[in-house]
Every structure is written in structure tokens, then in C-alpha cells.
N, C-alpha and C positions, 0 to 999 in steps of 0.2 A: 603405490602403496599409500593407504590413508595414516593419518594420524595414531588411530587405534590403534593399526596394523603394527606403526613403528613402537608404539608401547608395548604391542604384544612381545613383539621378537629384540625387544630389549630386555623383557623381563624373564625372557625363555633361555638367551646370552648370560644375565646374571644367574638364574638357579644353575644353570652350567657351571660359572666361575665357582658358585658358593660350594657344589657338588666337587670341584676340580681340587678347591683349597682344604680339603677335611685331613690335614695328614699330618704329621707330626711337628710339634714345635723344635725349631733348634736350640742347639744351649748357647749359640753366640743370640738369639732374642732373648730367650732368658736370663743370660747374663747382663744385656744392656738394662733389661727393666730391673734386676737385681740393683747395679749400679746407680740409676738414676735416681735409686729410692735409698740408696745407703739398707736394703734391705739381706741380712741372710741367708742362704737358702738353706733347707734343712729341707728332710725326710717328709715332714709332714706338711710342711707349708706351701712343699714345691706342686704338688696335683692342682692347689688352690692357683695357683699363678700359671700354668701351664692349661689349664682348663678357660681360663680368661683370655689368655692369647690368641687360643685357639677360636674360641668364638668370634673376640672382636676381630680375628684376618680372617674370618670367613665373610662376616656381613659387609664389612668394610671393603674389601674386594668386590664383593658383588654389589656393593652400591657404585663403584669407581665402574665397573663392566657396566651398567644399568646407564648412565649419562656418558659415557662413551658412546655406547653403540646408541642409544636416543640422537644424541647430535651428528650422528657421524653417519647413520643410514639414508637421511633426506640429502646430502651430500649424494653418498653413494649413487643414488636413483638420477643424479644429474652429472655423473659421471664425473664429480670432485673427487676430491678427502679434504678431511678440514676436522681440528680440534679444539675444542675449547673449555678452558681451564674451569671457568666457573659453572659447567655442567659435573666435570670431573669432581670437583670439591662438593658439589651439590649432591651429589648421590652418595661419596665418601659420606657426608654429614647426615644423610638420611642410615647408610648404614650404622655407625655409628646410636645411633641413637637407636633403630632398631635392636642392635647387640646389647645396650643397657636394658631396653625393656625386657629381652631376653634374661638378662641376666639377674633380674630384680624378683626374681619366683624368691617364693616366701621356703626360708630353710627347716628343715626337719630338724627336732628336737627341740629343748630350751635354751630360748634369748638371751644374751647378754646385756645388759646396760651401760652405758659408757660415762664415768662420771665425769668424762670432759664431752663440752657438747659437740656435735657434729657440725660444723659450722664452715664454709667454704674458705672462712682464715686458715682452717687447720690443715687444708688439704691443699692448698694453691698458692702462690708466691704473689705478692702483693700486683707485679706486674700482668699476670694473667687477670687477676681479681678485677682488675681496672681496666682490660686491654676493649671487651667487648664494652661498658658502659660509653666509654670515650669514642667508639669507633661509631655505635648511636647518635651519638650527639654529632658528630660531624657531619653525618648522612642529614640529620636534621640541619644543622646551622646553613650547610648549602642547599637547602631544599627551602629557607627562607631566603636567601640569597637569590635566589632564582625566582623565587615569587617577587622582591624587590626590584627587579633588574630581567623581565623576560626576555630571552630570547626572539630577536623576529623573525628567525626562522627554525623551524624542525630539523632534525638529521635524522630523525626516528620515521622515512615512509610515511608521513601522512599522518602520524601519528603525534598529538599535541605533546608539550613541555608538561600541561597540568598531570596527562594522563602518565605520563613516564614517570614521574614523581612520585604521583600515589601508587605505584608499584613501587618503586624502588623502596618507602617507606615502608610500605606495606610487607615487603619484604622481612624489613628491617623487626618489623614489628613482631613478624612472623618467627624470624629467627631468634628476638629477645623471648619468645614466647614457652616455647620450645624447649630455649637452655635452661629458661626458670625451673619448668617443670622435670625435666628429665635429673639438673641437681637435683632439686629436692627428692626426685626416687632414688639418688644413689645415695643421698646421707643417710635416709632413712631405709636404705634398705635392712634387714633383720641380719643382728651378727650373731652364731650361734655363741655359745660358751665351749670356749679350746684353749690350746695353750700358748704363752702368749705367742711366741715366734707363727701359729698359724692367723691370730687376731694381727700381729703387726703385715701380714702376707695381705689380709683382707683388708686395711686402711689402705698399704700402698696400690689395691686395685682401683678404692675408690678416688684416689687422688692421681694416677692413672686415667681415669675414665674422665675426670674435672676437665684435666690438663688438654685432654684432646674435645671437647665439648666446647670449651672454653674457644681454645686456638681454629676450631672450624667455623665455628660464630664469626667470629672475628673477621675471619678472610673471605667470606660470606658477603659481612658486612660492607666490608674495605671496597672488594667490588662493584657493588649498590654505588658507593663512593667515589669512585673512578669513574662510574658511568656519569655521575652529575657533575664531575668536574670535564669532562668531557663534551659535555651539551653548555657547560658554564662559558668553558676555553676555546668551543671550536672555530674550526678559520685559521689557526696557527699549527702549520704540518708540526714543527720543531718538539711544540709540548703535546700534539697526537704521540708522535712516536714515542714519547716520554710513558704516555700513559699506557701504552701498548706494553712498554717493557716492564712497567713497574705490576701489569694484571699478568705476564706471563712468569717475569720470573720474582718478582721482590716478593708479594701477594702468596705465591704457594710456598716461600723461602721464608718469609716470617711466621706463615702456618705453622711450618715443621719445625722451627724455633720453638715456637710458644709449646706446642702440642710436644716437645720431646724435652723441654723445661728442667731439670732434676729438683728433685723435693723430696726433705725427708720428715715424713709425718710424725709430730710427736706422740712419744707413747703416754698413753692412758690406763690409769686403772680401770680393772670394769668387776661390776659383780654380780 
């Protein structure tokens, strides 16, 4: 099977999953988001929160089915199995982000304006606010570190230290690219005028959608980071297997950290 072929029948795998997952929210999910957000539920606000749920585990699924089965077919053909995480989180983070632009359609009726401004202070805890800038900077500091001090040899097949690096950067860059953009469509997404328990429903979606944008950046990142500390450290089994453990389990365990965060959004007047 070519290339093509495995993106075809990954992407055929995910509209499956997206098709699979269309089915009702629970109330122990809507109670934990209720919770995390110190949020109410009422009558009117709960369609607003259960309709977000329901989207972002549809795409989000089908993005985890889509880098699954991508990585896990070329195995299959050589008669493996084999997993790996940062395909997994790769395609979580492209759903994800799909499910925002989804969700960024412009609302029927009249606007609200928020006389506090929308600003990722208001929506995110200082340690998420920070987690991706810092985890940037690391991916850079060892990627001059490695310019400093190359390697004399590859572990990357044939494949140079320079070339590895301008990817991983490139990555990084990609990733910081992305989260800019996508924030900035959820603060500014349009809030209608309602009352307030449905306006406080609609802040905690956007600081909801922060929370997990923010935390897949990040593990994203971390990764990139692992693999340069990896070409930086190699030759030593001890801190391989170190690095092994901290990309399978610390890497997806500090995601769901940051990403499941509790934050509670302060109210705003609006008019």
C-alpha cells in the first residue's frame, strides 16, 4: 500500500469513528465540565454545554482514530503492530482544532459586548498561559546547544542533525502558529445577548477549548524536546530509557493535567 493509500484508509477509519461517536452526552461529562468551571447548570445553559461536548468528542476521536491507524497500517503490512503517542496526540490536536473552527460559525441574532476584555488572562491559569511559551523556548535553547556541540554521528538513518532540527523547530513553530490563531478565533468568537447563566455557560466553553489548545501545544512541543534531547544524550541506554518513559507516560499525563486544569471564569458585565 502506498503512502496515499495509508492516508486514504486513515481518513475513511476516522469519518467512521466521527460517525460512530454522534450519540449522547453523559451527565457524569457534563458534570465534570460543570465542576471544573465552578459552573451551574440550568435549563438554558445546559444545550449550550452539551452541544460543545458533543462536537469537540466527535472530532477529537476522529483525529486520535486518524494517527492511529496512519502509524499503525505501515506496521501492519510488515506484519508488526506498533504505537505511538505523538501521532496519537497529533491528530487529537488537529481535531481539536478542527472542532474550534467548527464551532466559531458566526451566531444568529444580536451581539453582545463584553465590558471586560477577552483576553487569555481571563480564561486560563497563569501556568497554562506559560506552559507552551516556555516549552518553545526549550525546543530552541537545545537546538542551539546542538549547533554548539554537534553530534558526530546521526541516529536519524542518514539523515543529518541540521535536517532534524529544522523540523523539530519547524514544528514548534508550526504548533505556536496555530494555537495563536485558533485563541484568537475563540475569544473573538460572537456571544449573542442571553441571560447571564447562559453567557457564563459560553465563557466556560471558551476557557474549556483554551485549556485543551493550550495543553496539546505543549505535549506537542515537549516531544520535539525529547527528540533533541535524545540525538543531544545518545550513547547512554540509562537516560534512552528515561526518555522513552517520560514520551510515553509523563508527556501524555502532563497533557491531561494541563488540558483538564479547573478554572473559573470571572463574570463580566456585558451590554
Amino acid at each position: 500500500m502506498t503512502q496515499l493509500g495509508y492516508v486514504v484508509a486513515a481518513l475513511a477509519v476516522a469519518l467512521l469513528v466521527y460517525a460512530a461517536t454522534d450519540g449522547p452526552v453523559s451527565r457524569a461529562r457534563l458534570r465534570r465540565f460543570a465542576d471544573r468551571h465552578a459552573l451551574p447548570m440550568t435549563v438554558d445553559n445546559g444545550p449550550r454545554v452539551i452541544a460543545y461536548l458533543a462536537v469537540t468528542r466527535r472530532w477529537r476521536a476522529a483525529g486520535v482514530a486518524f494517527g492511529f491507524v496512519l502509524y499503525t497500517l505501515p506496521w501492519l503490512a510488515e506484519d508488526r503492530f506498533g504505537i505511538n503517542f505523538t501521532y496519537l496526540l497529533a491528530g487529537w490536536f488537529v481535531g481539536a482544532l478542527l472542532a474550534e473552527a467548527r464551532l466559531a460559525r458566526p451566531v444568529a441574532g444580536r451581539r453582545a459586548a463584553s465590558l471586560l476584555p477577552r483576553t487569555p488572562a481571563r480564561y486560563l491559569p497563569p501556568l497554562l498561559r506559560g506552559a507552551l511559551p516556555v516549552a518553545a523556548l526549550l525546543c530552541l535553547v537545545l537546538a542551539g546547544l546542538n549547533a554548539l556541540w554537534p553530534q558526530p554521528f546521526s541516529l536519524t538513518e542518514g539523515v543529518s542533525w541540521p535536517v532534524r532540527f529544522a523540523v523539530w523547530l519547524g514544528t514548534t513553530a508550526v504548533v505556536l502558529l496555530l494555537v495563536r490563531v485558533v485563541t484568537r478565533a475563540v475569544l473573538h468568537r460572537p456571544q449573542p445577548v442571553a441571560a447571564p447563566d447562559v453567557l457564563a455557560a459560553d465563557d466556560a466553553v471558551r476557557s474549556r477549548s483554551l485549556h485543551v489548545l493550550a495543553a496539546a501545544g505543549t505535549a506537542l512541543v515537549l516531544y520535539c524536546v525529547l527528540a533533541e534531547l535524545a540525538l543531544l544524550l545518545a550513547g547512554d541506554p540509562v537516560t534512552t530509557a528515561v526518555l522513552v518513559m517520560a514520551g510515553t507516560v509523563a508527556v501524555p499525563l502532563l497533557g491531561w493535567r494541563l488540558a483538564t486544569r479547573p478554572w473559573t471564569v470571572p463574570a463580566g458585565a456585558v451590554w
